[in-house]
Each structure stands twice: as structure tokens, then as C-alpha cells.
C-alpha positions in Angstrom: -33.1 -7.5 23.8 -32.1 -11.0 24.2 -28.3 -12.7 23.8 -29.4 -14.2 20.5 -31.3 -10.9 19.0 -28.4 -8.4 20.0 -25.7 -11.3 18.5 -27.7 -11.3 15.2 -27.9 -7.6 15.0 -23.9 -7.0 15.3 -23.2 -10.0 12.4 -25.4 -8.0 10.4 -23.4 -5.0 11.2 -20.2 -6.6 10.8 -21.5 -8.2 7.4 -22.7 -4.8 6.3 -19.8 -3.3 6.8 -17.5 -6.2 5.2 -20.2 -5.3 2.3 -19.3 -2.1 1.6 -15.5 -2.7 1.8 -15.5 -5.7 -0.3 -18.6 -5.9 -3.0 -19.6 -9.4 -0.4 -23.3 -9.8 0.7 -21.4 -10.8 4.4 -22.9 -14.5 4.6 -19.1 -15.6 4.6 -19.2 -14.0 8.1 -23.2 -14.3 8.8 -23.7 -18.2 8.4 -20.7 -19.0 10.3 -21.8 -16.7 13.3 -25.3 -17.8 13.2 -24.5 -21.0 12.8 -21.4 -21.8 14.8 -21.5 -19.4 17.4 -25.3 -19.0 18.0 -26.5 -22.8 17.3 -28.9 -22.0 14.4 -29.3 -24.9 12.1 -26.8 -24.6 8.3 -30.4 -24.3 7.1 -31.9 -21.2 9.3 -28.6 -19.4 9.2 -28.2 -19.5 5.5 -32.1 -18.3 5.2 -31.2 -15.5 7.4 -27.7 -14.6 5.6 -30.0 -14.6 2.5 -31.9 -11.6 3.9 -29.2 -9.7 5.3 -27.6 -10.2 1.9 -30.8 -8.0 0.3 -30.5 -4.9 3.4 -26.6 -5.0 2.0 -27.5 -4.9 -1.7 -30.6 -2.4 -0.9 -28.3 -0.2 0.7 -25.8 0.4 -2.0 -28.6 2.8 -3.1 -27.9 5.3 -0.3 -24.2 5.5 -2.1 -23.8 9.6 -3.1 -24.0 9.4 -6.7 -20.1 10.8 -6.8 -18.9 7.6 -4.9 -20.0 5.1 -7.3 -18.1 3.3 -8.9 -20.2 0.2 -10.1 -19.7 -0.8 -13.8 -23.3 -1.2 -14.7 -23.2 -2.5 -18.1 -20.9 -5.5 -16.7 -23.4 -5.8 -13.6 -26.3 -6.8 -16.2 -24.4 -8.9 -18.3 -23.5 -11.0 -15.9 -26.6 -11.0 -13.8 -28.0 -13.3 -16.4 -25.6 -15.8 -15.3 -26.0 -15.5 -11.6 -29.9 -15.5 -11.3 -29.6 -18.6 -14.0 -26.9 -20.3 -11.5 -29.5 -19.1 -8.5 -32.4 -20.9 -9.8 -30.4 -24.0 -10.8 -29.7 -24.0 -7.1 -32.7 -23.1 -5.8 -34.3 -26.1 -7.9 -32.1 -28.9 -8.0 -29.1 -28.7 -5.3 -31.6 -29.1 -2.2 -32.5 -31.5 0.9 -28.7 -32.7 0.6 -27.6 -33.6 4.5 -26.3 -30.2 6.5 -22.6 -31.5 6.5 -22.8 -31.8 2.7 -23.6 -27.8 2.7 -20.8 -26.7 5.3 -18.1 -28.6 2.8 -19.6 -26.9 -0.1 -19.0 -23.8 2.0 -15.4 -24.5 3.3 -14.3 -25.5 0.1 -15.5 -22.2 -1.5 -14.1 -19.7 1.0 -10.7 -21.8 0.8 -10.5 -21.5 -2.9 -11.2 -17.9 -3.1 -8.6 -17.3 0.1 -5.9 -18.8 -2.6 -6.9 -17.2 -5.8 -6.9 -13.5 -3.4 -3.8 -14.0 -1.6 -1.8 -15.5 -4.8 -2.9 -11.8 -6.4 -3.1 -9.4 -3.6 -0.2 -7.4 -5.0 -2.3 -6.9 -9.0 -3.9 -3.5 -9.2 -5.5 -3.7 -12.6 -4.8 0.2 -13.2 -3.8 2.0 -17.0 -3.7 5.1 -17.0 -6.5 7.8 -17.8 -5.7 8.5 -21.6 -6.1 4.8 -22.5 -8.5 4.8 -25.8 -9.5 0.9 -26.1 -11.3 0.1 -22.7 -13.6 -2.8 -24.8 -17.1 -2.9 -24.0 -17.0 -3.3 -20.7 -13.8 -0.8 -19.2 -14.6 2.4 -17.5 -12.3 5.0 -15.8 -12.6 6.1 -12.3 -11.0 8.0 -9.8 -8.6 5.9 -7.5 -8.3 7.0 -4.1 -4.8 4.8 -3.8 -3.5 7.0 -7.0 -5.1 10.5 -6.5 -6.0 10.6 -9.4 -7.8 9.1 -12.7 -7.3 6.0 -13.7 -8.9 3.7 -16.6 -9.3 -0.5 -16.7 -10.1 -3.2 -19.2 -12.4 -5.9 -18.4 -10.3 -9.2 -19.7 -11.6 -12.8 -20.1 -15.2 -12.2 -19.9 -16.0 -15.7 -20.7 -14.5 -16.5 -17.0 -16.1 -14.0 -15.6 -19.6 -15.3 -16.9 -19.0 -18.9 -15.4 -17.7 -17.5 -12.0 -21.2 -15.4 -12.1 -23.2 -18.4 -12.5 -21.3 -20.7 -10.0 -21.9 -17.7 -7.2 -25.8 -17.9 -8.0 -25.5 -21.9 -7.3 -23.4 -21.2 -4.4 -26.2 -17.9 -3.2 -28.8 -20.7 -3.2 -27.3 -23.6 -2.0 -25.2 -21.7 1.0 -26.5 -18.5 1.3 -23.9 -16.5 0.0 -25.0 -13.3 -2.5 -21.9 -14.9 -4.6 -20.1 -11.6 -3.9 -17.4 -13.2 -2.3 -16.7 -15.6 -5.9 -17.7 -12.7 -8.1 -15.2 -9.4 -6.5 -12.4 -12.0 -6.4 -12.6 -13.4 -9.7 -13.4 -10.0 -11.4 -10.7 -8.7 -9.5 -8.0 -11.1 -9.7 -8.7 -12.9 -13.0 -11.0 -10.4 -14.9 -8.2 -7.2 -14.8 -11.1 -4.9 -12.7 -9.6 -2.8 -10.2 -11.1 -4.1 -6.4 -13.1 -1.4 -5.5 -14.8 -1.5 -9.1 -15.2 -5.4 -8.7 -16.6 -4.8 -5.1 -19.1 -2.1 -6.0 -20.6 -4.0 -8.8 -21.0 -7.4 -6.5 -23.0 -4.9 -4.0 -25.0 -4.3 -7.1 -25.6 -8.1 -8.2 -25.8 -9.8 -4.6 -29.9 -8.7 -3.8 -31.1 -9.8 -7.0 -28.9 -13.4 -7.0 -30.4 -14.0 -3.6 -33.8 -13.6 -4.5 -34.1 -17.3 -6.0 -32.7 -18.7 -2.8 -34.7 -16.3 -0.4 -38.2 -17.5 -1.8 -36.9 -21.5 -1.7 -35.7 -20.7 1.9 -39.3 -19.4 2.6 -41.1 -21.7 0.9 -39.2 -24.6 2.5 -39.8 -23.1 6.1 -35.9 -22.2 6.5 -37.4 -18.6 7.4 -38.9 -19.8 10.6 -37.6 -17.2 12.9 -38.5 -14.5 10.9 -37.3 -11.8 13.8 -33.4 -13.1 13.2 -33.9 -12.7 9.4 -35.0 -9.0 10.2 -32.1 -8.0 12.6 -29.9 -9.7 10.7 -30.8 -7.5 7.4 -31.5 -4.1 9.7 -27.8 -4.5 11.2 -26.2 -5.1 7.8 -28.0 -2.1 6.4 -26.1 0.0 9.4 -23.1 -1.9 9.2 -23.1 -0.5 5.1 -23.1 2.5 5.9 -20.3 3.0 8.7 -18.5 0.4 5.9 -18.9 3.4 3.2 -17.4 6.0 5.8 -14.5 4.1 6.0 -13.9 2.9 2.0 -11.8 5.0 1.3 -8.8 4.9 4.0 -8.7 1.2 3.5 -5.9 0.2 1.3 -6.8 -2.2 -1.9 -4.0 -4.3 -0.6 -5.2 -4.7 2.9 -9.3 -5.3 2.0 -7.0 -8.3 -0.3 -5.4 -9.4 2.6 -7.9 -9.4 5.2 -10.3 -11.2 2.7 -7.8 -13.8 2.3 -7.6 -14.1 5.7 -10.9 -14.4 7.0 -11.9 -17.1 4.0 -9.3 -19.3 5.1 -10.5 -19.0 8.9 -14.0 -19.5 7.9 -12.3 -22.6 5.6 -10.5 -24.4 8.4 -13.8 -24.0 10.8 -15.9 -25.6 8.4 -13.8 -28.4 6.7 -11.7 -29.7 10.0 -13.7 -28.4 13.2 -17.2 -29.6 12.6 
């Protein structure tokens, strides 16, 4: 296996495993590997993030039914703003030059690095007796807690044009828009992280789809071996991501997030 195979393979591993951690597709860490590290065109390594982002979303499937925690009804609901957002950007936000895309995608990961630090401390937690969860709350078992917990979904309104900016955003930089949608829901929306970041997992494959077919039909999918490494290793990477869930403290996966959006931030807005 050549340099540039076995290099694609472990982004998709690293990106599958940032997926099942943190509800993200992994193109925050794909596109930026792909396309700083191993010289692929903004173009190719956004087609190929777009494909590993459906092996992370596929493999959310192979969850045991007792680990999910993915709030369905709210995963729906706000689907219909995200594949709306996806197609806007499939359609209408294309053929802009490459250093237009990589500010789009610095600005993005910077703003999100904020809103997460700035709130790395809420836990969006009430406890298990709470009777008026609205339409969209749920209880789960928290693995910070021990225990039961329950969670109202607040501002919903926000949360529906955060959903549709990530579709624009999956098209037009080939992100899923996992990494707007968990930290929004999280931060702003009063869902607990690992509720938020199971039902991005959920959303991510079917907000790509839009900007997977554009990138295909626009001959961004030329090297169609990359695409499939890149989706095989974050299929892998989900699952050794799931093993390790539950030891990784809510504040740390905040953290770390926060972290690696402003590094992808500074590489992309001051040293291109």
C-alpha cells in the first residue's frame, strides 16, 4: 500500500473515531489532512470527506441497541432543514475559487471552537423525575452521573437554522455539519453532549448525500480508491471510537473539540 493510500486510511480512522466521540462526520480532521498534509486539491479532499462522512453515519447502526442514545424525533425534525440547507449548497454556492472554500472553512471551525470552549463547563442535566421534557426531551442514562438523568430541548427555532447552515456548510466544504449541529444542540439547545453527538451521527449520511452526488457529478470523485479508504478507515475508526465513549469525560470531548477547531482555524485562515 502506498504513502498516500495508508495516509487516507488512518484520517478515516482518526475521523471515525472523532465520530463516535463527538456526533462529527470527521471532515474537520479529513479535508485538512487530505488536503494540507497529502496535497489533494480543497475540491478532491472535500469529495472524499463526503464519503467517509456516510461509512461514519452508516456505522452508527452497529451501535448495541442499549447504547443509543440518539433522540430520533429531534433527528427528523431537523433533517428537513439540513438536506434543505444541503441542496441549497449543492445548487447554488459552487465553482467559487478554492481559497474562497478554505475561509468558509476556517471561519466555521473558529466559531464553533468559541461557542464550545465559552460552554464547556454546561451539562444540560435535570434530574430523572422531571414531568415536562416538551416534545423533544428524553431521559438517558449518564455515564458521568451513574445514573438517570432527563433534558429539555430549548430554543428549537435555533436549532432549526444551525441545521440548515451545517447542510450549506456539508455541500459547500464537505463537512456532515456534525461539527455545527452537536455544538449548537449542545451548547445553545440545553441537550446533554453525548445526546447531541449521537443524533449528529444520525443526521451526517443523509446531509451529505446532496453534496456527494454534486461532487460526483462535477468529477470531484476522481480518485475514487481515496474516497473508499477514506470511508472503510472511518467505519473502523467508529468503532474503536464506541469502545472508548464511555471513559471520555463530557468536559474533555468539549475541550479537545475546542481545541482542534481552532488549530484547524488558524491553518486555514493564516497559513495558506
Amino acid at each position: 500500500m502506498h504513502s498516500l493510500e495508508l495516509l487516507t486510511l488512518l484520517a478515516g480512522v482518526l475521523a471515525g473515531f472523532l465520530g463516535a466521540l463527538l456526533g462529527i462526520g470527521g471532515g474537520v480532521l479529513m479535508v485538512p489532512l487530505l488536503n494540507g498534509v497529502l496535497g489533494l486539491s480543497f475540491a478532491e479532499a472535500r469529495s472524499a470527506s463526503l464519503i467517509g462522512v456516510l461509512g461514519t453515519s452508516s456505522s452508527a447502526a452497529m451501535i448495541p441497541p442499549g447504547r443509543r442514545v440518539v433522540n430520533p424525533r429531534l433527528a427528523i425534525f431537523l433533517l428537513f432543514f439540513s438536506v434543505s440547507g444541503a441542496f441549497i449548497g449543492a445548487k447554488y454556492f459552487t465553482g467559487f475559487p478554492e481559497r474562497t472554500y478554505e475561509v468558509i472553512f476556517g471561519v466555521a471551525m473558529a466559531s464553533v471552537a468559541i461557542i464550545m470552549l465559552g460552554r464547556r463547563n454546561t451539562r444540560n442535566i435535570l434530574p430523572a423525575e422531571t414531568r415536562d421534557l416538551g416534545v423533544f426531551g428524553g431521559r438517558i442514562y449518564d455515564d458521568d452521573s451513574a445514573g438517570e438523568v432527563a433534558y429539555r430541548v430549548k430554543r428549537v427555532p435555533l436549532a432549526s437554522g444551525v441545521a440548515f447552515i451545517a447542510g450549506v456548510l456539508a455541500s459547500v466544504i464537505g463537512i456532515g455539519g456534525g461539527i455545527v449541529i452537536v455544538p449548537a444542540l449542545n451548547s445553545l439547545c440545553g441537550v446533554p453532549m453525548r445526546v447531541a453527538a449521537a443524533t449528529g451521527v444520525l443526521m451526517i449520511g443523509v446531509t451529505a448525500i446532496p453534496g456527494t452526488v454534486a461532487a460526483w457529478a462535477s468529477g470531484g470523485l476522481g480518485d475514487y480508491h481515496v474516497a473508499g479508504l477514506a470511508c472503510l478507515g472511518a467505519v473502523v475508526g467508529f468503532q474503536l471510537g464506541l469502545k472508548a465513549s464511555p471513559y471520555a469525560a463530557v468536559k474533555a470531548l468539549k475541550t479537545g473539540m475546542s481545541v482542534l477547531l481552532g488549530l484547524v482555524a488558524i491553518q486555514y485562515l493564516f497559513l495558506r
